[in-house]
C-alpha positions in Angstrom: 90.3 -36.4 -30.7 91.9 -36.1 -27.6 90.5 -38.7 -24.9 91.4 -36.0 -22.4 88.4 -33.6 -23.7 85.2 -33.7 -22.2 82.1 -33.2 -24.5 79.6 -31.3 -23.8 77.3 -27.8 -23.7 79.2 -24.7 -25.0 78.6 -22.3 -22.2 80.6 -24.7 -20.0 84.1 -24.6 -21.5 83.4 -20.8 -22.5 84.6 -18.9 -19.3 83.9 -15.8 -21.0 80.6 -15.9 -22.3 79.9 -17.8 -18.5 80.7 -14.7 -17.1 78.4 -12.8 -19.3 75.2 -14.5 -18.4 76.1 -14.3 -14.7 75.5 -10.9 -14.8 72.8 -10.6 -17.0 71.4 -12.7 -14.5 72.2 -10.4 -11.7 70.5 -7.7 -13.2 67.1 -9.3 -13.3 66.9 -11.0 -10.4 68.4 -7.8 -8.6 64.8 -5.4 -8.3 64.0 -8.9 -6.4 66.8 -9.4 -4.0 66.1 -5.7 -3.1 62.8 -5.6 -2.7 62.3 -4.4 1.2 60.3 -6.9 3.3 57.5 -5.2 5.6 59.9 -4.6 8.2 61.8 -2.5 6.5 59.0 -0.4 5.7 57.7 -0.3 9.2 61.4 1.2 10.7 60.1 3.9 9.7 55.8 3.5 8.6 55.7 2.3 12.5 56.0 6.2 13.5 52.4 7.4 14.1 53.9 10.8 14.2 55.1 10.7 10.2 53.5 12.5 7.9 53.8 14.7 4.7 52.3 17.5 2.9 50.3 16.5 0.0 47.8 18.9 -2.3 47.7 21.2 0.4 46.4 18.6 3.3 48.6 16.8 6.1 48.7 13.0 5.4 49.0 10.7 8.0 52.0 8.4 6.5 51.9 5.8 9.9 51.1 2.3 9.7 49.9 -0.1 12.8 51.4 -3.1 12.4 48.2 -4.9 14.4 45.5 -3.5 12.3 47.6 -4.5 9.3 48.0 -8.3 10.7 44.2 -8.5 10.9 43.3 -8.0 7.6 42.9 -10.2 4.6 46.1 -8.9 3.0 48.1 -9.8 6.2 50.1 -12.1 3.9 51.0 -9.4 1.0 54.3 -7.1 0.9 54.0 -3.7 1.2 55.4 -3.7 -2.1 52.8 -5.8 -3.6 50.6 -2.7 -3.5 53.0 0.1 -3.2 54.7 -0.7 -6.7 57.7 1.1 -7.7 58.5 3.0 -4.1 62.3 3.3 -4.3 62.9 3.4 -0.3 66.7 5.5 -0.6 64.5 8.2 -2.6 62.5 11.0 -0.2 59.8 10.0 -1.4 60.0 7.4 -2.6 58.1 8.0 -5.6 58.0 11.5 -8.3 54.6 10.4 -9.3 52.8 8.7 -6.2 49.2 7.3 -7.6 46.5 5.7 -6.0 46.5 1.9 -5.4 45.0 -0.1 -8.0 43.1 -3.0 -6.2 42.0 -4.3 -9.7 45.9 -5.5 -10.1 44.0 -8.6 -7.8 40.3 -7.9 -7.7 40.0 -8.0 -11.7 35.8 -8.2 -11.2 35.6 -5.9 -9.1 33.7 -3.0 -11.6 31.4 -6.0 -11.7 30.4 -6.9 -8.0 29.7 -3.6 -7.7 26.7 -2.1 -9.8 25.7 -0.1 -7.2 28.6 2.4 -7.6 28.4 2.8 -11.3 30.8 5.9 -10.8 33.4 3.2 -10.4 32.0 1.0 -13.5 32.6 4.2 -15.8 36.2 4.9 -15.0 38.7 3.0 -12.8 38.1 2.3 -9.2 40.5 4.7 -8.2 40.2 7.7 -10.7 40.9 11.5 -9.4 38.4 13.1 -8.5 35.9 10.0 -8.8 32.8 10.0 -6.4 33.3 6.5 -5.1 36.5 4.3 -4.9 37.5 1.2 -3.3 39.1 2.5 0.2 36.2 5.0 0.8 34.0 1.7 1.8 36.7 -1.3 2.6 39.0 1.3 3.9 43.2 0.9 3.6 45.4 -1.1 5.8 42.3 -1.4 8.0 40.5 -3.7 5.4 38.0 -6.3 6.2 36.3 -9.2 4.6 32.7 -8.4 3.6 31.8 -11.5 4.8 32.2 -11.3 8.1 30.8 -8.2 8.6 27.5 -7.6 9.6 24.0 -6.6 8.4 24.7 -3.2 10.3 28.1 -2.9 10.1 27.6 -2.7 6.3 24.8 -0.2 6.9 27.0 2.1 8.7 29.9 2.1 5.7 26.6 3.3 3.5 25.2 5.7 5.7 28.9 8.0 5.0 27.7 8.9 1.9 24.0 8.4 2.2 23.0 9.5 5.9 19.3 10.4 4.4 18.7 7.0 2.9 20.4 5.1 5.9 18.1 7.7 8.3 14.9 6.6 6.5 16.1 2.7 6.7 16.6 2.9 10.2 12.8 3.7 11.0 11.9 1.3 8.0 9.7 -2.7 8.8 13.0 -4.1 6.8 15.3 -2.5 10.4 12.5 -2.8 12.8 11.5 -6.6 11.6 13.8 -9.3 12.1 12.4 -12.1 9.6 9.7 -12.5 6.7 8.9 -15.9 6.4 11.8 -17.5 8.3 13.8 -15.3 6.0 16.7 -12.5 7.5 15.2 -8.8 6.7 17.3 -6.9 4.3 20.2 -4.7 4.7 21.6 -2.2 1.8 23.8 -4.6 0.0 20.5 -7.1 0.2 18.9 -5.1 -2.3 21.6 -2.6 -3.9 24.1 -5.5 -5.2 21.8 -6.0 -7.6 20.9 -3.5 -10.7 17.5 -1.4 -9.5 18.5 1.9 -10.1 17.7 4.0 -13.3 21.4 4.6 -14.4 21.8 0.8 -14.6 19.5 0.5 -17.2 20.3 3.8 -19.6 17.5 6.0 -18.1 14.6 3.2 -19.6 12.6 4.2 -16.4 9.7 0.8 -17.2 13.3 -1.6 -16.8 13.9 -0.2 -14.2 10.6 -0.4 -12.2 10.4 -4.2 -13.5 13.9 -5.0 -11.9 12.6 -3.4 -8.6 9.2 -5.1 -8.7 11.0 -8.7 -9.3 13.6 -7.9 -6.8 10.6 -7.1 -3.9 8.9 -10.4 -5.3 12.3 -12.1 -4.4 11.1 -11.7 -0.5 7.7 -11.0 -0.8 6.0 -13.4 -3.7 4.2 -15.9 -1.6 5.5 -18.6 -3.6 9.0 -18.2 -2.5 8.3 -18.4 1.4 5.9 -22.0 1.0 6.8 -22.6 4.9 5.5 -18.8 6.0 2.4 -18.8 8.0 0.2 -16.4 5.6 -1.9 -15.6 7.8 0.2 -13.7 10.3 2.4 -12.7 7.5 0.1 -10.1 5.9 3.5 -8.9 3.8 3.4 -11.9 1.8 1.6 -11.1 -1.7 0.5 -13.1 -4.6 2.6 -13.1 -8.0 2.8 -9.0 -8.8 2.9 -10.2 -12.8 -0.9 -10.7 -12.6 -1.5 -6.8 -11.6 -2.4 -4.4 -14.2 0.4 -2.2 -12.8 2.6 -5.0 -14.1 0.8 -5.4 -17.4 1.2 -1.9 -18.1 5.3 -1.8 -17.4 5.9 -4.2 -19.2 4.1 -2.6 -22.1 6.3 0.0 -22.0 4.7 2.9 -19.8 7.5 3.7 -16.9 4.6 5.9 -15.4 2.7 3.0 -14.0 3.0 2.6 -10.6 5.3 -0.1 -9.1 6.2 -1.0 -5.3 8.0 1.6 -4.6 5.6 4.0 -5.8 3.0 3.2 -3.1 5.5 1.4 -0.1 8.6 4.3 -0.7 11.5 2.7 -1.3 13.8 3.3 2.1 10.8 4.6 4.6 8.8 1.4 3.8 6.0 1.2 6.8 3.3 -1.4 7.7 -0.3 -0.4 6.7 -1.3 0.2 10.0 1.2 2.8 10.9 -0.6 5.9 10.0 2.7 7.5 8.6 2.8 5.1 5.9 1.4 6.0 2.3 -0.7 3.0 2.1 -2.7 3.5 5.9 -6.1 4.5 5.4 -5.5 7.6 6.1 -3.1 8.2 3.1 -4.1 5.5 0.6 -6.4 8.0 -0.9 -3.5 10.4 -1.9 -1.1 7.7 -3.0 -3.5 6.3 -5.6 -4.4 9.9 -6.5 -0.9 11.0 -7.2 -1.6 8.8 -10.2 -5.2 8.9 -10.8 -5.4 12.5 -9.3 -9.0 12.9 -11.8 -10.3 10.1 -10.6 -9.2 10.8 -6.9 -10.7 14.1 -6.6 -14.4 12.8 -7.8 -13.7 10.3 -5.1 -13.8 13.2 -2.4 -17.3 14.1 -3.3 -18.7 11.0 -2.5 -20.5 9.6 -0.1 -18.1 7.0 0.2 -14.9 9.6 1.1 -17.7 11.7 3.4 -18.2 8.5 5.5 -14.1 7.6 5.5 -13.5 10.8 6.5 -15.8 10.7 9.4 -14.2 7.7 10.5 -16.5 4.9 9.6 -14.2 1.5 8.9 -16.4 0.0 6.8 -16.6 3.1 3.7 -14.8 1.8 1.0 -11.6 3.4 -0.1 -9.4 2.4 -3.6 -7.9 -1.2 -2.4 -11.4 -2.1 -1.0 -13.3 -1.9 -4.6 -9.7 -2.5 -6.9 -7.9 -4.6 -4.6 -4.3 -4.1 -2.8 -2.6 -5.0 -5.9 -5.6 -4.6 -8.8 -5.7 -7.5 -11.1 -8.8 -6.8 -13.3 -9.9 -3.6 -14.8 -13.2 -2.6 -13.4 -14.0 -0.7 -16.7 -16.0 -3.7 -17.3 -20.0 -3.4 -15.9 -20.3 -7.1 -14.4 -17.6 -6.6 -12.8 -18.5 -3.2 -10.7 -21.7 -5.0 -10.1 -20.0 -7.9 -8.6 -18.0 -5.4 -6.4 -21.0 -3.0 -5.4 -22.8 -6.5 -4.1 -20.2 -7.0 -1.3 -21.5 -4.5 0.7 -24.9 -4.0 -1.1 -26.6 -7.2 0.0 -29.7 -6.6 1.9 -28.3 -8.2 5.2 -24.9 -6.5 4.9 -26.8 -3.2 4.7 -28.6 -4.4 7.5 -25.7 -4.6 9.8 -23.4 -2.4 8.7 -25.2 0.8 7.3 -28.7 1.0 9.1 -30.1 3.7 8.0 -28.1 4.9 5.5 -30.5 3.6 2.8 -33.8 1.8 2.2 -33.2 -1.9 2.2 -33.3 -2.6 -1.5 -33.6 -5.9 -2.9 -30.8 -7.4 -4.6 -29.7 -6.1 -8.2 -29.7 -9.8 -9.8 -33.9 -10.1 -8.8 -34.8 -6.2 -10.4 -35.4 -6.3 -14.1 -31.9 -5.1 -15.2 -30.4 -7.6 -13.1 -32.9 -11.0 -14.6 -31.7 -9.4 -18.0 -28.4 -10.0 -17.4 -28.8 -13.4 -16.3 -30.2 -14.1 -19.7 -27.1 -12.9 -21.6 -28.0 -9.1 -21.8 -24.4 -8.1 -21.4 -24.5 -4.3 -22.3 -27.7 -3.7 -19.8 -27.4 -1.1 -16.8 -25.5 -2.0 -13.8 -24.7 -0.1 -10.7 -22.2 2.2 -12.1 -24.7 3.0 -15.0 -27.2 4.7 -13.0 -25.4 5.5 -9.8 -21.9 6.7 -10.9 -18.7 5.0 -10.4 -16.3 7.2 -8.0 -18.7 9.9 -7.4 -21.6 8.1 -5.6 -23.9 10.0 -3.7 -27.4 9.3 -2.2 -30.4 9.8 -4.0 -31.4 12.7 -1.5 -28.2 15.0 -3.0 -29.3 17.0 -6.1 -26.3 15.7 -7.9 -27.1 12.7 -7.8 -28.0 10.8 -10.6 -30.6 8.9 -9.2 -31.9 11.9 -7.8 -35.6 12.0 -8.7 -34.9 15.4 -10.8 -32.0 13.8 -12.7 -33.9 10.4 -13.5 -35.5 11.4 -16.6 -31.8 11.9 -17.7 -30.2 9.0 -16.7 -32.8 6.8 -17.5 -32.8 8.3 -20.9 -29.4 7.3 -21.9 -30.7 3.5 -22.3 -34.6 4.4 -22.6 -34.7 7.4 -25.1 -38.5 7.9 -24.7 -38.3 7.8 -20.6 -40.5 10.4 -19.0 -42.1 11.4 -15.7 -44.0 7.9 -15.8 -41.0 5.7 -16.8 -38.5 7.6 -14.2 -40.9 7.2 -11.2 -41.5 3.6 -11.4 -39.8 1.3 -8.5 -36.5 -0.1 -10.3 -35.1 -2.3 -7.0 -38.1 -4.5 -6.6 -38.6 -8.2 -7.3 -41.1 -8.5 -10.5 -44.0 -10.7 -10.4 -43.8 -13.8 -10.9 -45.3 -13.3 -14.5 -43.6 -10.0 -15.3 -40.0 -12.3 -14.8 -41.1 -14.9 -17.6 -41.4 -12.1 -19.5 -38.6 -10.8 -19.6 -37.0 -13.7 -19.9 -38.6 -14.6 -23.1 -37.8 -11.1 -24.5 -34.4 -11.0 -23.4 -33.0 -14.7 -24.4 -36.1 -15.9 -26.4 -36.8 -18.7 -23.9 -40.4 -19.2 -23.0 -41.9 -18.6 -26.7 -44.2 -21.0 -27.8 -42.6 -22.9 -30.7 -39.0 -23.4 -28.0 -42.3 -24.3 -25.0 -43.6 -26.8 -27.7 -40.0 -28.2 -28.7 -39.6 -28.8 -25.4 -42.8 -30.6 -23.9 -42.8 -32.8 -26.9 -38.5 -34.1 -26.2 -39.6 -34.5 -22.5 -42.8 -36.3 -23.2 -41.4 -38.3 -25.9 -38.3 -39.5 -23.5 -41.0 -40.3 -20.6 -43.1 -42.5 -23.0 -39.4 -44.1 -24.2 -38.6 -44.6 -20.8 -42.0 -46.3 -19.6 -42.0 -48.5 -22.6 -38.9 -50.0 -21.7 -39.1 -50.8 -18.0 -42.4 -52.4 -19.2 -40.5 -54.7 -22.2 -38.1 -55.8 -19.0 -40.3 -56.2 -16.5 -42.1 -58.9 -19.3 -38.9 -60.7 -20.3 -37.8 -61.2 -16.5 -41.3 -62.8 -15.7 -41.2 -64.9 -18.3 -37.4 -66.0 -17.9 -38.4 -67.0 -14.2 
């Protein structure tokens, strides 16, 4: 071997095939080399007077420089966006396409379930309803997290000027905190799935995802530092509600918060505009339970609302704001009836609507039900439920020509006698043991006997052994 020779890689003492690999080299990194810088681009983009024919419409092709400094993508290349622009070509591209921001922004069919236009196809699709620069914009782009509650708003209102017009007038525009807590803008509520599309047309899911979502602000139990008594929007857990129960069974007609509050034009009780005021409550609750609402009208109850009397009942007063138990049950429309039924309540708040009658638990009905007579009358038996009238009013009833009836449906053999006898009063002293002892069997004489004979015997027990003490102290001392 010749001590002259130098060992080593191939490539090195091959001039040729050196040469070779040079420009192979040259041709890749070439595109890169080439690739214009944003001032090249701007020699002629920095013309606010360019522009070009496209599809029939003049487009604007200038570019401000400042704008473009002040967004997020200050630090990208033209080129970084605008791939595949050859700038010697006019233009610079056969087939110019729209930007596809999810080259970077890879989740963003996923942030935004709102738009499910844009989940379906790509953010950018011809001829798509919604796409990325319609809300963020182009060179003009801004963080979403620096803008504000209403700036956002604004972007929406483009599209939906109705929805954003109804916001504007809404408590969450007009408020400025629940609970310590910022009032919502459109984003608070629409980055989340709510909407029926989301959820394949199932219109129960859907309703469930609202309800949580309004639980999210307005559950008591997620504002534990919110003063509930000045806070009147503040509501126990909506789960309990038979609304609830019955959405979750499957039934996407039951009624969920945005049945009754709207969903955009949501207004405080106490403005008369909104659909759970007084005034409208009726018609809200009857655009569900339109049978029951219209036998509601012809009652005595309605007549007196109407008139303007604050203390006639309407729906949330008997079922609650958010109903929790079905009143299908008879103690429990008795236990309702009595809130306003008590003798000193009718005293001071409906004088002379009514004889003062005593209260239902001391009549015979209501002593039988005390003693476990479950299925007995109750108000509702005798009186009606939605449809009460007074006694006076034919249909009634309780009416004295209609008592023979109604009486008849629990006493089969009632008649003039039976109907005509006083049913509010309190029985005699001896008339209550009785029925008593026929309704629980307490008071007959083997369960009298059974019972004087334990007591006695317990007393005698008793006597004998303070006795037996009493002995055994004295003779101890």
């Amino acid at each position: 071997m010749n001590r002259n020779q130098v060992d080593g890689p191939s490539f090195i003492n091959n001039p040729q095939k050196n040469f070779f690999l040079l420009i192979i080299l040259f041709i890749l990194i070439a595109p890169l080399l080439s690739a214009q810088a944003n001032e090249d681009c701007l020699v002629c983009h920095s013309d606010d007077s360019m522009e070009m024919e496209r599809n029939g419409k003049t487009v604007s092709l200038y570019v401000d420089e400042n704008i473009l400094m002040e967004s997020p993508h200050k630090k990208l290349q033209c080129v970084s966006c605008h791939i595949g622009f050859n700038p010697d070509d006019m233009p610079h591209k056969e087939d110019i396409k729209p930007i596809d921001c999810t080259t970077c922004h890879k989740d963003a069919r996923v942030k935004h379930p709102f738009h499910v236009q844009m989940m379906r196809s790509g953010p950018n699709d011809p001829g798509a309803d919604v796409n990325c620069k319609g809300c963020h914009g182009t060179h003009n782009v801004k963080s979403f997290i620096t803008k504000t509650k209403k700036e956002v708003n604004l972007l929406c209102t483009n599209c939906h000027s109705g929805q954003h017009q109804e916001f504007l007038g809404s408590v969450h525009n007009t408020n400025t905190s629940l609970g310590g807590k910022e009032m919502p803008g459109c984003l608070s509520c629409h980055e989340k799935q709510i909407t029926r599309t989301s959820f394949g047309g199932d219109l129960s899911k859907t309703k469930l995802a609202q309800e949580q979502l309004c639980q999210d602000c307005h559950y008591q139990g997620n504002n534990p530092g919110a003063d509930k008594n000045k806070t009147n929007a503040l509501i126990p857990d909506h789960a309990y509600s038979l609304h609830n129960k019955v959405l979750k069974a499957g039934n996407g007609e039951a009624a969920s918060c945005i049945n009754c509050h709207e969903k955009h034009l949501i207004l405080p009780a106490s403005n008369p505009a909104s659909k759970v005021s007084d005034k409208n409550i009726t018609a809200t609750c009857g655009s569900c339970h339109n049978g029951i609402m219209d036998l509601y009208k012809l009652s005595i109850h309605s007549k007196k609302a109407s008139e303007g009397n604050k203390e006639a009942p309407l729906c949330y007063d008997c079922h609650n704001e958010h109903p929790d138990k079905d009143l299908k049950n008879l103690s429990a429309i008795a236990d309702v009836c009595a809130d306003c039924h008590k003798p000193v309540k009718l005293n001071d708040k409906f004088a002379g609507a009514v004889k003062i009658l005593t209260v239902f638990s001391a009549s015979y009905h209501g002593l039988a039900e005390a003693g476990g007579g479950a299925t007995l009358s109750k108000c509702g038996t005798c009186h009606g439920v939605h449809d009460v009238v007074p006694s006076e009013d034919p249909a009634s009833p309780v009416n004295k020509n209609n008592l023979i009836k109604t009486c008849g449906k629990c006493h089969p053999s009632a008649d003039t006698d039976f109907a005509s006898a006083e049913i509010h009063t309190v029985p005699a002293k001896a008339d209550i043991k009785k029925e008593i002892k026929q309704t629980t069997g307490e008071g007959s004489s083997g369960f009298s006997l059974f019972i004087y004979i334990f007591g006695g015997g317990l007393l005698v027990i008793g006597v004998i052994y303070a006795v037996i003490r009493f002995t055994r102290k004295k003779k101890s001392d």
